[in-house]
N, C-alpha and C positions, 0 to 999 in steps of 0.2 A: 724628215721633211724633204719635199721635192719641190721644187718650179719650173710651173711648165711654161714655156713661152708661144703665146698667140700674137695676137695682136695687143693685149696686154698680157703683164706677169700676175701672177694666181697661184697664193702659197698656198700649198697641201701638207696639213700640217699631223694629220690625223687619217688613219687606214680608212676613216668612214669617208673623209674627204677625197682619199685618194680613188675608192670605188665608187663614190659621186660623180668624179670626173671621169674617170673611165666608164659608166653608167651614159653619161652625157655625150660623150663621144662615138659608142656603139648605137646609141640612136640616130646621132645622126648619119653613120655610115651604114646604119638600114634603110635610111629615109628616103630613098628611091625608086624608081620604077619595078627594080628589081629588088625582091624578098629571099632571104637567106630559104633555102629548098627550092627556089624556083632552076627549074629544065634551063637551060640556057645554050644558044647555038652558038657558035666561034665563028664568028664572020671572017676574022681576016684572023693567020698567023704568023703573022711577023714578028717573029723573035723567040717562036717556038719549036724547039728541036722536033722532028719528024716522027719521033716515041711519044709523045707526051699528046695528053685527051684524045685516044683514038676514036674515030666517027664525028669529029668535031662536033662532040659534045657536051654538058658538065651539068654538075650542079652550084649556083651559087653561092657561096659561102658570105661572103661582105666587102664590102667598099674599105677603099684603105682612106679614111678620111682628109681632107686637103693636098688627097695625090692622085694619079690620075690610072690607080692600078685598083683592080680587087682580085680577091680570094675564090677561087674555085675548086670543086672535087671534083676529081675524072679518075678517067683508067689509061694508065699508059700499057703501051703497045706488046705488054707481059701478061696485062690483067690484073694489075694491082694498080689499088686506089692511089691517089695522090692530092697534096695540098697543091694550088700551083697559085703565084700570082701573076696574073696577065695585063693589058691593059686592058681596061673598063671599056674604051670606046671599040672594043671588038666581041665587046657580046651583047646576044640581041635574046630577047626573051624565045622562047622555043614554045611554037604551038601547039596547043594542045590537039590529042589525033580524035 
């Protein structure tokens, strides 16, 4: 059994239950303007080493729900992929050419 606390407490008492809610919660950290494989540009980098997504660009992976960070793939400055998490409010959808 787990409890997760929200704005209320919600016993998970059962594995179906437990991927219920985490079922529920990756929806809503899809729920946005941005869709997991969407191009995304790095507006700003602030708090990013000078290695990390070279060509300020990525792929978005997801939202970290009720924080103000998501999940992107890029390539650092080696050429090898990476998970990174950034803040949200620094990526902007990347148009398409």
């Amino acid at each position: 059994m787990i409890t997760v606390q929200e704005t209320k407490s919600r016993e998970l008492a059962t594995p179906a239950d437990i991927v219920a809610y985490l079922s529920e919660r990756y929806a809503a950290a899809t729920a946005g303007d941005l869709a997991p494989g969407d191009a995304v540009d790095i507006s700003a980098r602030a708090g990013m080493p000078p290695e990390f997504a070279a060509g300020d660009v990525a792929i978005f992976l997801c939202d970290v729900p009720s924080q103000p960070f998501a999940y992107i793939l890029a390539l650092n400055s080696g050429g090898r992929e990476m998970a990174v998490q950034v803040q949200r409010s620094n990526l902007t959808k990347r148009a398409t050419a």
